[in-house]
N, C-alpha and C positions, 0 to 999 in steps of 0.2 A: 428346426426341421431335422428330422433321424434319419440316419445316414443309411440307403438302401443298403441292405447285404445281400450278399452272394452266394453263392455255393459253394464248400472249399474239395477238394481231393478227399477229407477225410467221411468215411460212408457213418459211422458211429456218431460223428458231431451234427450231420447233417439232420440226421432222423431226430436228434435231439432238439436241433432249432427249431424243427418242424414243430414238431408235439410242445415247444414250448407257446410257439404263434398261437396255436390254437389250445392255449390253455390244459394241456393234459386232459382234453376231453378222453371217455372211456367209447365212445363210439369211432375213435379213429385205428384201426386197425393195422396193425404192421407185421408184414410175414417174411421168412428169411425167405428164401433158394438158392440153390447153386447151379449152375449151368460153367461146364466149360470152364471149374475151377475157379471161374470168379463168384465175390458173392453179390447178391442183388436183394434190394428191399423194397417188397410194394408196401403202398399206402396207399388207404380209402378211408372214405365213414362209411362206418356198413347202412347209417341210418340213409344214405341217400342215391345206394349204386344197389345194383342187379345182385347180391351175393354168387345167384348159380350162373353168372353169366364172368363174374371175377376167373375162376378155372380154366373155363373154355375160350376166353378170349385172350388170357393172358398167361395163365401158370403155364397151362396144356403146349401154346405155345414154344414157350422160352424155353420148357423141359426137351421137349420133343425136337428143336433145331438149335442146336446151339452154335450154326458156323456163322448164320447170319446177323446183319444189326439188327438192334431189340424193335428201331422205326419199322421194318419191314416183314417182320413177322407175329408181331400181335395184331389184333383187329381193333377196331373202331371207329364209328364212325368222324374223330375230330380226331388225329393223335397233332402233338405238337412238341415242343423243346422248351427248357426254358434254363435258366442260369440265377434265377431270381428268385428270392423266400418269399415276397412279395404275392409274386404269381403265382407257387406253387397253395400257397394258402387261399387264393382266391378260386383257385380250378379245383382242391378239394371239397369248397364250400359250394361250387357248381355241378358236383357228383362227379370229378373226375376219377381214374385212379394214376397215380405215380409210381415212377422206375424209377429208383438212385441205385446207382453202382458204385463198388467200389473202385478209387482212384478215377472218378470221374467227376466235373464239377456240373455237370450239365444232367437235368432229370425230362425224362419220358413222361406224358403227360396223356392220356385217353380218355373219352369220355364213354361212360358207361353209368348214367342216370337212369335212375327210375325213379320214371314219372307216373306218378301210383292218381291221376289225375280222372275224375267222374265221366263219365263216357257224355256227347253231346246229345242233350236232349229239349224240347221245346221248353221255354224259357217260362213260368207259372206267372210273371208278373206281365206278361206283354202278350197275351193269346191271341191268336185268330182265326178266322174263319175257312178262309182260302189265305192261300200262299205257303208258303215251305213253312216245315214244325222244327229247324234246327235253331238251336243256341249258345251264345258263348258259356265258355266253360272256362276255369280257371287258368288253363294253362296258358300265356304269351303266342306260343309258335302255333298252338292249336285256332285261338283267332282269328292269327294272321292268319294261316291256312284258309278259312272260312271266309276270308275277306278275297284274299287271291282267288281263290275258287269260282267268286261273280265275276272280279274288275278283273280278266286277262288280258294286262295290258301290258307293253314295255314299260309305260310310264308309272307304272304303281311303283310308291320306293317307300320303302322301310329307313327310319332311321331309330336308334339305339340311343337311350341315355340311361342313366346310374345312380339314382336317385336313394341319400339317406345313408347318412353316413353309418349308422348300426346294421342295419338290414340290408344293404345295397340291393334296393329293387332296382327291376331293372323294367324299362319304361320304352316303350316302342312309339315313334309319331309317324302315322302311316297318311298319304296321299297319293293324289296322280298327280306330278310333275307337271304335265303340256296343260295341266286345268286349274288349279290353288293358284294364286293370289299370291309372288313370292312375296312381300312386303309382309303379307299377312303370316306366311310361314317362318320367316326369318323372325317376329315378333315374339310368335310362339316357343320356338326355338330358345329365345335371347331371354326368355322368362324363365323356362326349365330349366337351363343351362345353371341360370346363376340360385337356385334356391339352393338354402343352406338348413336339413330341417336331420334329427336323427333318424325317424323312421318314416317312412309311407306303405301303407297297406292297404289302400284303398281308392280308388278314381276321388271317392270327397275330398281325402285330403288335398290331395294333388292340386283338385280344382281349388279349392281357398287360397292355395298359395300362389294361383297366376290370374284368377281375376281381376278384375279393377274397381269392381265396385260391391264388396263385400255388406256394405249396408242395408242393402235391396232386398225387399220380400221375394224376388223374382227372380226364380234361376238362370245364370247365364248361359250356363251349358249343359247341353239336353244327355241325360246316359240310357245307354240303349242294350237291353242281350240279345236284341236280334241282328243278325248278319245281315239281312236283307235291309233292314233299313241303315245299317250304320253304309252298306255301299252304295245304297242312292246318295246319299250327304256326300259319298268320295266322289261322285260322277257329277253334282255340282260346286265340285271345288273349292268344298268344306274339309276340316281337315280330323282325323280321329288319332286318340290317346289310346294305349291299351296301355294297362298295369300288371303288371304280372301276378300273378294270384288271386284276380279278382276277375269276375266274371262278368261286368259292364264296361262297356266300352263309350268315351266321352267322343261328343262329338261337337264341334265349336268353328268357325262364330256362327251362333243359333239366336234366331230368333222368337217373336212372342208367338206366330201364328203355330208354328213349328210345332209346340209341346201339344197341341190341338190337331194334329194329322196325325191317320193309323195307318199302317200295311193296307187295310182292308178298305181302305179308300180307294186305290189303283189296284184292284182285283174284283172292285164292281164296276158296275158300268156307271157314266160318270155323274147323272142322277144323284142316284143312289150314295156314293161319294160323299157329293156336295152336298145334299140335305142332313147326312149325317153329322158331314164339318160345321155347318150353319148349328146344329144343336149344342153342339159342343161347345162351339164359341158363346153362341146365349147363357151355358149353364155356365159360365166365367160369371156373368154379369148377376144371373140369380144367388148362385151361391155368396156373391161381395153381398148384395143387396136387399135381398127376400129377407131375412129378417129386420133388416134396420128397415125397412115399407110398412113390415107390420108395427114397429116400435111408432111409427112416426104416426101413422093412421089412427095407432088406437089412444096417443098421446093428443095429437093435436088436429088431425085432417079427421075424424071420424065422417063427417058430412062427404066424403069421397064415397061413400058405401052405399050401396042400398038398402034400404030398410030391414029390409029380411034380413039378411046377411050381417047387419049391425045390431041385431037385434039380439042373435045366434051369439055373436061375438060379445055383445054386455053380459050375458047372461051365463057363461062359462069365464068370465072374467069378477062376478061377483062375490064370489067366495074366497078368490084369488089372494094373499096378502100382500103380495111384493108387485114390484113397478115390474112394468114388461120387461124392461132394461136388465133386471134383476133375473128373471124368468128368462130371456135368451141366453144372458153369459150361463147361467147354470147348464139349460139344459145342453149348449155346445159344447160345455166341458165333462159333462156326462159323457156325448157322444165320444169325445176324444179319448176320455177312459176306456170307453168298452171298445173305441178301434185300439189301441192300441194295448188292450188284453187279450182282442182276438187271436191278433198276430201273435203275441210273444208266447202263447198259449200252446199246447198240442192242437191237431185239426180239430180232434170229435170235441174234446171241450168247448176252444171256441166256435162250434157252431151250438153247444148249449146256451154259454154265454150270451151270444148273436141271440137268440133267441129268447131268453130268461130278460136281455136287457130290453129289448124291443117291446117286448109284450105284457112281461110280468111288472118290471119295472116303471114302465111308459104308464098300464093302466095305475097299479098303486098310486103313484104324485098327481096323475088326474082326481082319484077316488077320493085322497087327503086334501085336496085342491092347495096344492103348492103351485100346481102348472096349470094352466087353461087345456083345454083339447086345443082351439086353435092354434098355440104355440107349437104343440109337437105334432100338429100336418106341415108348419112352416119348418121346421129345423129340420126334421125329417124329409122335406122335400131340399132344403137347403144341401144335406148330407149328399143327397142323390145326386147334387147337382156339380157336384166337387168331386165325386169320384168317378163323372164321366170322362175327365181328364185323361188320354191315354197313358201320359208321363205323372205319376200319383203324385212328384213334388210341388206341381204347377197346381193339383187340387190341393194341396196341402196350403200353398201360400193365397189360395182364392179365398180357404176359412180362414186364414190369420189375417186375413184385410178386411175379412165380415167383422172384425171387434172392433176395429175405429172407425167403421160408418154405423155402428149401432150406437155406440157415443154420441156422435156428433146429430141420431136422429133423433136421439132421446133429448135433447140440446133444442136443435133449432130444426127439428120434424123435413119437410122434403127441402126445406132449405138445404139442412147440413146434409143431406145425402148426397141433392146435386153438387155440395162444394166438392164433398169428399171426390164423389168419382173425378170432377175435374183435375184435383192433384193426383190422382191415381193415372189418371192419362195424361196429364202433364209430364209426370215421371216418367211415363212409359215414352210419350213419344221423344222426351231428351236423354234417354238412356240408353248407352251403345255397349258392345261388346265385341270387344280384342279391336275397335276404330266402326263398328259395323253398325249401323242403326237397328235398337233392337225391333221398334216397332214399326219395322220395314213389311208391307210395301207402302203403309198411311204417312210416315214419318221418318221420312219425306216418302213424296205422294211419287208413286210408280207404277204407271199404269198397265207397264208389257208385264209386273212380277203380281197381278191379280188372278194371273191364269190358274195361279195354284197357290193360295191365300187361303181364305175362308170359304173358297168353294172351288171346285177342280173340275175344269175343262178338258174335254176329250184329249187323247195322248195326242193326236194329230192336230193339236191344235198351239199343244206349248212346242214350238221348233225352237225355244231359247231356255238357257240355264237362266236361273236367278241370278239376277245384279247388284243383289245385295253384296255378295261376297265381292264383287267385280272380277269375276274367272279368265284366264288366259283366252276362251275360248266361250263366244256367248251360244253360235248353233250347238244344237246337239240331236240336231235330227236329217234338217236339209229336207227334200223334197216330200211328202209326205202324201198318202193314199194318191200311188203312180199310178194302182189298178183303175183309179174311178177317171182316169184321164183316157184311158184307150179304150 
């Protein structure tokens, strides 16, 4: 282990450590002055402080009063002291700037960052209808901001870690105190705590490296850029990750119904809500299985059908050369191409592509008869059905579980579908996350936590937080429409 150093009286060796720490970078800046016959030397990276705010908070200062100490007469919002090369190279690389004097061993230390950071604005992956249009943005403290701003509570606390030995991100885990679950926060904690990884830049990583079940098609932890729903999760004593430089905020322990609720669930009335959570949840079940139904039906069940419709189905299947089996994986890796040439695309192209693929290409492999018509109304309704998902990674893992029940239909037709879904829900309902049952409230069966499941009950109606997490605190309402009692 190397032996921390210190700062010595000499001002010339000092600047020298400095600039050695940080490699002779040419963004570190060093300026003489004199004040009061003594000399003084600031440092900054110019790449990561105010340039025109260096002068006025610092030179302008020092020039213009030179009876007082340096603490008391520059500005900033943090200043501090330090004795340590250590620390002084860490508070450069956090936009500070530095005061070493000569015949002193101890440097002035202020923060004067800029934070050249995207102004907040509604989040393109998570829109909605009614309810607030803000969302996270890259910076840490701006989040949190965003986060404090709903939950004003004493009990909101912020805690800090320092994640990645190259990058030292720096990682906040935010709750309410009097509502999480300490066991469950102390858990979380005791996992971040001990990772050992170079770099993190991102919520995914982070998460790979404290979940437990890494093998699962199924996300364990739901990432959000809207404020609004990451502080409902705080208000049931759920707990949230923010990363610094990334604009999603993790939210955990989550579970399966979860990736299936919007904002705009609780900003309609509760109808409305719930009919739309009921479709969402179906289109789980369509996009695993719509294709492996058509595989099996026109493999071995045909007599399911009626006439007509079977008839329609032989006859756009007769020119066909390949098994349906053949004909699904194709045309679902098709689709995966053109999503994911839309996205990586500029806008206006990929909405040509969107369209060039949809239409020109869809009809071509009909016209060549590589594909049926009936396959691409099923894959195409499959597509639809997986990207009703609010959370896109939860449709993402609905189509990577539609390939091994199309296997298994093409195999042994509605046998192998109903096997499949049963280990798919086998899995699901023995499968927990951070201790939590994922496919809570079924598994295990909770009857108070169906108020807000797969369908959502007037707000006067849930007076308890979900038990999944098991919260310090189960009310969260108490007496409820006082008016319709007097």
């Amino acid at each position: 282990m190397s032996q921390v150093r210190s700062l010595t009286s000499d001002l010339t060796d000092n600047i020298q450590k400095v600039q050695e720490l940080l490699s002779y970078t040419e963004d570190l800046i060093v300026k003489d002055i004199y004040r009061n016959g003594e000399s003084c030397t600031i440092l900054y990276i110019e790449t990561l402080v105010k340039n025109e705010l260096i002068y006025s908070f610092i030179i302008e200062p020092l020039l213009k009063d030179a009876s007082e100490d340096i603490e008391k007469i520059i500005k900033g919002y943090e200043i501090t002291t330090s004795s340590l090369f250590t620390a002084l190279s860490k508070s450069l690389l956090d936009g500070f700037c530095i005061i070493l004097r000569e015949n002193c061993s101890t440097a002035v230390m202020t923060a004067i960052s800029d934070d050249q950071g995207r102004t907040i604005q509604e989040p393109s992956n998570e829109q909605n209808i009614n309810g607030p249009h803000d969302g996270f943005v890259e910076s840490l403290s701006t989040n949190v901001h965003l986060l404090r701003k709903r939950v004003k509570n004493p009990d909101f606390k912020v805690k800090y870690f320092t994640i990645g030995s190259m990058t030292k991100t720096k990682v906040a885990i935010v709750y309410v105190d009097s509502l999480a679950n300490k066991l469950m926060v102390e858990e979380i904690e005791r996992r971040i705590s001990l990772i050992e990884i170079d770099n993190v830049h991102s919520t995914g990583t982070l998460e790979e490296m404290i979940e437990e079940n890494p093998i699962t098609p199924f996300p364990q932890i739901l990432n959000t850029e809207r404020p609004d729903r990451a502080a409902s999760y705080l208000l049931e004593g759920k707990v949230n990750i923010i990363v610094n430089g990334n604009p999603t905020v993790a939210v955990l322990p989550i579970t399966f119904f979860s990736f299936y609720q919007a904002p705009d669930d609780y900003n309609h009335r509760w109808l409305v809500g719930s009919f739309f959570r009921i479709i969402r949840v179906l289109s789980f079940i369509i996009a695993i299985s719509l294709p492996a139904i058509y595989i099996a039906i026109v493999s071995f069940h045909s007599e399911v059908l009626p006439i007509g419709i079977l008839y329609s189905i032989r006859v756009s299947l007769e020119f066909v050369p390949f098994l349906p089996l053949i004909e699904a994986f194709t045309m679902q890796i098709i689709l995966e191409l053109l999503k994911e040439a839309a996205i990586r695309l500029p806008s206006p192209i990929a909405q040509t592509i969107g369209i060039v693929g949809g239409l020109v290409i869809g009809t071509a492999v009909v016209e060549a008869h590589l594909v049926s018509n009936t396959m691409i109304v099923v894959i195409g309704l499959t597509a639809i059905a997986s990207f009703v998902a609010p959370v896109s990674e939860m449709g993402t893992s609905a189509r990577l579980l539609g390939f091994p029940t199309m296997i298994a239909a093409s195999i042994l037709g509605f046998f192998g579908i109903t096997l499949t879904l049963m280990l798919i829900f086998m899995h699901l309902s023995k499968l927990q996350a951070f201790g939590i049952p994922y496919f809570s409230p079924f598994a295990p069966f909770r009857k108070e936590d169906l108020k807000d499941s797969f369908i959502r009950l007037p707000a006067w109606k849930m007076n308890n937080r979900p038990t999944n997490t098991n919260p310090q605190k189960l009310n969260q309402q108490g007496v409820s429409r006082v008016w319709k009692k007097k």
